[in-house]
N, C-alpha and C positions, 0 to 999 in steps of 0.2 A: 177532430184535429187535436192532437197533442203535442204540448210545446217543447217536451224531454225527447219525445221520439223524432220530432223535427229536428231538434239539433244533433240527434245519433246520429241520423241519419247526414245531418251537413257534415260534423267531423266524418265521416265513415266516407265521404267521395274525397274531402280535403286529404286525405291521408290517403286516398287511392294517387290521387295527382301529386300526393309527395312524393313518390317513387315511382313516378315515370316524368323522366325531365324532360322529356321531346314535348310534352303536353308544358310542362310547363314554359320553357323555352318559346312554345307558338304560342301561349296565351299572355306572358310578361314583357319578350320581347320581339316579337313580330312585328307588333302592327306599330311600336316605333323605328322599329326597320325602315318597314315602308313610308312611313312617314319623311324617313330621313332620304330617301329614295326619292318622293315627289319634289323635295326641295332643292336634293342636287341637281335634279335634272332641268331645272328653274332657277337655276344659278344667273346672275347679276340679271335676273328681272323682276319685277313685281308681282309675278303672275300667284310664287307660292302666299304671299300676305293676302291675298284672297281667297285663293281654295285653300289655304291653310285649315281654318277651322271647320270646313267641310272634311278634310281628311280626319277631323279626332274624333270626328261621330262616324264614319264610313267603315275605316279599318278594324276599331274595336270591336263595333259592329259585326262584321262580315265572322271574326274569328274565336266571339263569345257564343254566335250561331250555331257551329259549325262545330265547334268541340261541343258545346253542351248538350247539341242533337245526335251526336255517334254516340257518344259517352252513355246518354240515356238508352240508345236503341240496344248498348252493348250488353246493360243489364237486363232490357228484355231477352236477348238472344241468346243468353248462356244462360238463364234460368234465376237470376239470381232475382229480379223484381218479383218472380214468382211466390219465390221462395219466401221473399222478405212480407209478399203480401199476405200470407196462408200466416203473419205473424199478426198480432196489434197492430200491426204499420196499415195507418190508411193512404187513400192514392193524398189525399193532401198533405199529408206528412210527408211523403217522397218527395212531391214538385216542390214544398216547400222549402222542405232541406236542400234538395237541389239548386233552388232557388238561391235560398240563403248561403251557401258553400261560394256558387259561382260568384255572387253577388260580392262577397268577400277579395276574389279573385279580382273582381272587376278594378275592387277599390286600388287594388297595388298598379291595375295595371292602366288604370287610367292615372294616376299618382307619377308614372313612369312617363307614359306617354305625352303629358303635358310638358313635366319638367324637357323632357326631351324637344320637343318640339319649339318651346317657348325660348331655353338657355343654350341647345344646340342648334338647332337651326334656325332660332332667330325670328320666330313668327310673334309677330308685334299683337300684342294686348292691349287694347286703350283702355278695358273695363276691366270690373272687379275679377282677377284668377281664380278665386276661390268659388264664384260665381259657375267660371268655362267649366271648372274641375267638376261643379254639383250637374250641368248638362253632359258633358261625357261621360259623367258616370252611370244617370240614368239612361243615356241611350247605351251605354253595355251592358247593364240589364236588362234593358230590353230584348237586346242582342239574344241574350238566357233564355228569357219565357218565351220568344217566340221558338226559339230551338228546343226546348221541351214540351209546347205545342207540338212542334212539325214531326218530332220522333214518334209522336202516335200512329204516322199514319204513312212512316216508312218503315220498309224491312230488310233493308240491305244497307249500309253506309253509301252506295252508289246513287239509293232512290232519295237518299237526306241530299246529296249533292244536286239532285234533277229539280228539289223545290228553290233554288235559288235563282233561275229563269222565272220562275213563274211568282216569287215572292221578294225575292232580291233586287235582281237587275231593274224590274219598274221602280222603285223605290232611289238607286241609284239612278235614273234618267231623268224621273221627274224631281229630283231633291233639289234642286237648283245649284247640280254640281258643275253643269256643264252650259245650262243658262239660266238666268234668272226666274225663278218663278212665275211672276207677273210679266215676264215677257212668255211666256208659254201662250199656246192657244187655249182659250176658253173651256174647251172641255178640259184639256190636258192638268188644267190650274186646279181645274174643280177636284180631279180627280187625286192629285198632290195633296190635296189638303185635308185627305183623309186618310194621309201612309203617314207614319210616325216618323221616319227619317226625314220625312220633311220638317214637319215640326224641332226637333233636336238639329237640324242643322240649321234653322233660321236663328236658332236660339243662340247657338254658337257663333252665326254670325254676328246677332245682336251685339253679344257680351265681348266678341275680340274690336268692331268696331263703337261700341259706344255708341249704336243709333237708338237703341230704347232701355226704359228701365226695369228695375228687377220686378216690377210687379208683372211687365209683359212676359222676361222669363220665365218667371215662378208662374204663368197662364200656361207658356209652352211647357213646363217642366209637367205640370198637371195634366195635360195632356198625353204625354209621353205614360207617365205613369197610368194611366185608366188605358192607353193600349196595353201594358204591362200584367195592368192586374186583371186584362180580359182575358191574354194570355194564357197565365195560371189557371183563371180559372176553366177556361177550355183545355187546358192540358190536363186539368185534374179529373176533367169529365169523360175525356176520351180515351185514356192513360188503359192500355191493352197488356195485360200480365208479363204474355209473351209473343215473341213474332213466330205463327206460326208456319 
């Protein structure tokens, strides 16, 4: 691993997403789109001040996955990881750069997403912001590595779309988006507490309602992160030149 080639390699995809705006567009202002989307349609009821903070880990989530897994499968597929690997470039200098670039991206756009949520639609904070902003951001990281994971092991943009049933959607049912965790049944709880969305979104509820302190977040955060950097590291291990 090298630290020059790691950052070549993050400027060299930051400069690919500088000129294409649709990428940048769904990755800065999508997911406060939808954000602003769950609140209207929750207009004069309480309902958005509770899945509010569940929405700043879900959306970023779902669309730092999602780009960073076509993006990476695009460089297997037109030859260019090939090419770049036949150089000094090791697979951990890719995922990491990649890492580091999107990670970059995450910061603006979780940056975005809060103000938005918090100053336009009104999603009440009782705890420390700067706190909410350090758990959305890790969980849009997260978002990254698991999507530079999963591009190992598709070959078409269609088969990155197919692992979101199978890695996604559980992760949304049991996050305690739609009930609370400990009201789940037993297995269901057990098995929640081993998907990282869940983590990142209790953490977010903690911090917008002020039921625990930062020592619990900064527990949840540390969690989040060691899914993260399991990630990485399976992405660097399975990381395939090209699709063939």
């Amino acid at each position: 691993m090298n630290a020059t080639r790691t950052l070549a390699t993050a400027g060299r995809v930051l400069n690919q997403i500088r000129h294409d705006p649709r990428t940048v567009l769904l990755l800065l202002v999508v997911p406060s789109l939808l954000i602003g989307l769950v609140a209207w349609i929750f207009t004069d009821t309480d309902t958005f001040s509770v899945i509010g903070p569940a929405m700043l880990a879900l959306f970023p989530f779902i669309v730092m996955f999602l780009v960073t897994s076509i993006t990476t499968l695009r460089e297997r597929r037109t030859g260019t990881l090939e090419r770049l690997l036949s150089m000094p470039l090791g697979r951990a200098d890719f995922i990491l750069g990649y890492t580091l670039a999107f990670a970059l991206l995450a910061i603006v756009q979780t940056l975005i997403a809060v103000a938005y949520a918090v100053w336009v639609c009104g999603l009440d904070i009782k705890g420390n912001i700067w706190l909410l902003v350090a758990v959305a951001l890790a969980d849009a990281i997260l978002g990254t590595t698991l999507g530079l994971f999963v591009s190992a092991f598709a070959r078409t943009e269609f088969q990155v779309v197919q692992f979101m049933p199978a890695l996604i959607f559980p992760q949304i049912l049991l996050g305690g988006i739609f009930i609370a965790r400990d009201q789940l049944p037993d297995a269901l709880h057990i098995i929640s507490d081993w998907l990282p969305l869940s983590h990142a979104i209790d953490a977010l509820n903690a911090v917008a309602n002020d039921t625990h302190d930062a020592a619990y977040v900064g527990g949840e955060l540390l969690i989040i992160g060691a899914f993260a950097l399991a990630a990485i590291i399976g992405g660097s291990l399975t990381l395939q030149r090209r699709t063939a």
